[in-house]
C-alpha positions as CSV (number, residue, x, y, z in Angstrom):
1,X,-2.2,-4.7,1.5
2,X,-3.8,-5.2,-1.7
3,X,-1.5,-6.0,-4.9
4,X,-4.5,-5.8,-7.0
5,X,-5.0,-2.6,-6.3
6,X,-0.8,-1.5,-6.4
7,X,-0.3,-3.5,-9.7
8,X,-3.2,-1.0,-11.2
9,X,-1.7,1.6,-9.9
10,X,2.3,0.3,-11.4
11,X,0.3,-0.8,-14.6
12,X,-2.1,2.5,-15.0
13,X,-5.2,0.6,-15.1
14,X,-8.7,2.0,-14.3
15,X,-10.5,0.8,-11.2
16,X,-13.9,0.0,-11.0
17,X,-15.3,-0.1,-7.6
18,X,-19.1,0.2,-5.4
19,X,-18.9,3.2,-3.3
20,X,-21.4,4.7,-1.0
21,X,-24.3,3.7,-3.6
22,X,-22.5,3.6,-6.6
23,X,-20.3,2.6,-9.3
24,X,-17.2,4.6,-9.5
25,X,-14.5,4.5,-12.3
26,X,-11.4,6.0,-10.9
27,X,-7.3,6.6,-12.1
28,X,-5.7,5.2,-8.8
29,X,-2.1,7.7,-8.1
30,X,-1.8,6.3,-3.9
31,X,-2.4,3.4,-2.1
32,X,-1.9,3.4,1.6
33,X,-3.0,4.2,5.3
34,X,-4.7,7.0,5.8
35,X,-3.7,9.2,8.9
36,X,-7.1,8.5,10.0
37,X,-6.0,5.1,10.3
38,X,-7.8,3.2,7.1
39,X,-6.8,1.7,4.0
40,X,-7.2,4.5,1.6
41,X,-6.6,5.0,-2.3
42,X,-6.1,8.8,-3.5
43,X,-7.8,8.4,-7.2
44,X,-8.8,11.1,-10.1
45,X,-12.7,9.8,-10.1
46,X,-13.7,10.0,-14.0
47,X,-17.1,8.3,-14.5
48,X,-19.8,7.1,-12.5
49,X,-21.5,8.1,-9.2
50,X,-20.6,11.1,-7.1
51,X,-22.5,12.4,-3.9
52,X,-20.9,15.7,-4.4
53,X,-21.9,15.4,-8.0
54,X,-18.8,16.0,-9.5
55,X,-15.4,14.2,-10.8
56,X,-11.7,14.9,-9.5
57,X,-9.5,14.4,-6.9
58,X,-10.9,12.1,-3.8
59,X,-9.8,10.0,-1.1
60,X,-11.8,6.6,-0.9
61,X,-11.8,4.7,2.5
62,X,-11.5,1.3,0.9
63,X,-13.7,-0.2,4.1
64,X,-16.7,1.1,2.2
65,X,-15.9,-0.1,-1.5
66,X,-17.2,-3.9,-2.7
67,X,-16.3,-5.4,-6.1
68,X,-13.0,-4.0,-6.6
69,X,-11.8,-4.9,-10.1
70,X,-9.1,-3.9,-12.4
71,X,-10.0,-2.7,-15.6
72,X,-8.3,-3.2,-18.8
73,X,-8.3,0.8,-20.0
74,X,-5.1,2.2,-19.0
75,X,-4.8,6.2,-18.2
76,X,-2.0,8.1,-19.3
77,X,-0.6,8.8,-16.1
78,X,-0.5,11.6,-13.0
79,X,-3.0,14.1,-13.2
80,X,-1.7,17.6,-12.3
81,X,-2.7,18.7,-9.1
82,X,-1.0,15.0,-7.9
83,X,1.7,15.7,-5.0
84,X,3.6,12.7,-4.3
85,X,4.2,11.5,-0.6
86,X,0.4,12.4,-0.1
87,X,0.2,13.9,3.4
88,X,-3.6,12.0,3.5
89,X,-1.2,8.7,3.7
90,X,0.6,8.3,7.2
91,X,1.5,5.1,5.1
92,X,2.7,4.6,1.4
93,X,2.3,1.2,-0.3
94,X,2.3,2.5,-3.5
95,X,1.8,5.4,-5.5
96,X,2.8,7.1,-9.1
């Protein structure tokens, strides 16, 4: 587990992360095990880069991100289209 990453999510703080080739800013909502078996964060990408070329709602295997870091920008909180008890998770650590 990473309380970084829970404490952002308890505290509303951005993310900033390397992903795949680039820099994504993200509003983490669930922290957990995916039920593909990896530690995953469900986050509302807002800025930087996106291989599908656009923002929203993705699932980031956390293997595959460097440089983690919490920003100081808060968000306002849970994006609609946010379900709690994501059925990506097969286990929660922490979400909104």
């Amino acid at each position: 587990m990473n309380t970084m990453i829970e404490n952002a999510i308890t505290k509303r703080n951005l993310l900033h992360f390397e992903y795949e080739g680039g820099e994504r800013i993200v509003e983490p909502h669930c922290y957990g095990i995916t039920t593909a078996g990896n530690e995953g964060l469900r986050a509302f990408q807002i800025d930087g880069y996106s291989s599908s070329g656009s923002m929203g709602w993705k699932m980031f295997d956390l293997n595959k991100a460097d440089s983690i870091e919490v920003l100081d920008e808060t968000f306002n909180g849970t994006r609609p289209g946010y379900k709690r008890g994501d059925r990506g998770m097969k286990k929660i650590f922490r979400e909104l």
